[in-house]
N, C-alpha and C positions, 0 to 999 in steps of 0.2 A: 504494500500500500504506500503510494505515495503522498507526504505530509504536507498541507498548504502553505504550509513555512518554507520548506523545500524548494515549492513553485514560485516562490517571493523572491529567493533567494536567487535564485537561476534568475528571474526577471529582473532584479538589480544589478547582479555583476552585471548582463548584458546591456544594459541600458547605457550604459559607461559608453560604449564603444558604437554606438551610433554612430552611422557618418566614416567607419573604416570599414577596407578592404577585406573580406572573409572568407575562407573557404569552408564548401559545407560537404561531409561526406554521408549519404543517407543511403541506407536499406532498405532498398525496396522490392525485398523479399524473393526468394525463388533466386539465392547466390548474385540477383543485380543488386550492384551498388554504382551506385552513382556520384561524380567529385563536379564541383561547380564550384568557380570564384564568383564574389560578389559585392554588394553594399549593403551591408547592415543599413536599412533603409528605414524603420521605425519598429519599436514595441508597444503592444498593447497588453491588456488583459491575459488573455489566453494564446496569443501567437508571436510570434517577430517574422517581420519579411522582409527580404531578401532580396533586390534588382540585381539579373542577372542577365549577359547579352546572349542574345540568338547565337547558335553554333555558325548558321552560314548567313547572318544579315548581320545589317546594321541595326538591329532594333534590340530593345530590352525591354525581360517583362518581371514581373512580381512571383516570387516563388515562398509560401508562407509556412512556417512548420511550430509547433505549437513545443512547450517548452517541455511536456510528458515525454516526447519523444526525446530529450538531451538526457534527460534523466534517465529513461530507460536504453538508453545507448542505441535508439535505432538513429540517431544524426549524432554528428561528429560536427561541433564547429571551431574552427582553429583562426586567429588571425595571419592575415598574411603580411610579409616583410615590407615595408615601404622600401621603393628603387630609388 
């Protein structure tokens, strides 16, 4: 069971880091896993999202993962190195 304190807690460290560069590594199940860089682009209540750009455009779209899933280890978020 995970504790509401727990989810506070994950929502605050990450709050910090709004506005940096991210990578997300997420399980999405059946041995796919998926790596995306991004921008920590806002937190709310129950999620944080994520702009990430298209593989073959110019465009970026919003990719949103709720904070249960860091806790239970299906997403990985790591900051990445400023160049």
């Amino acid at each position: 069971m995970i504790a509401k304190s727990d989810l506070l807690q994950v929502r605050k460290d990450i709050e910090g880091f709004v506005g940096s560069k991210v990578r997300v590594k997420a399980n999405k199940g059946r041995k796919r896993i998926v790596v995306k860089e991004g921008v920590l682009e806002n937190t709310y209540p129950s999620i944080f999202v994520i702009r990430v750009q298209n593989e073959f455009e110019d465009t970026f779209r919003s990719v949103s993962y709720s904070y249960t899933d860091l806790l239970t280890h299906t997403v990985e978020l790591s900051l990445c190195k400023e160049q």
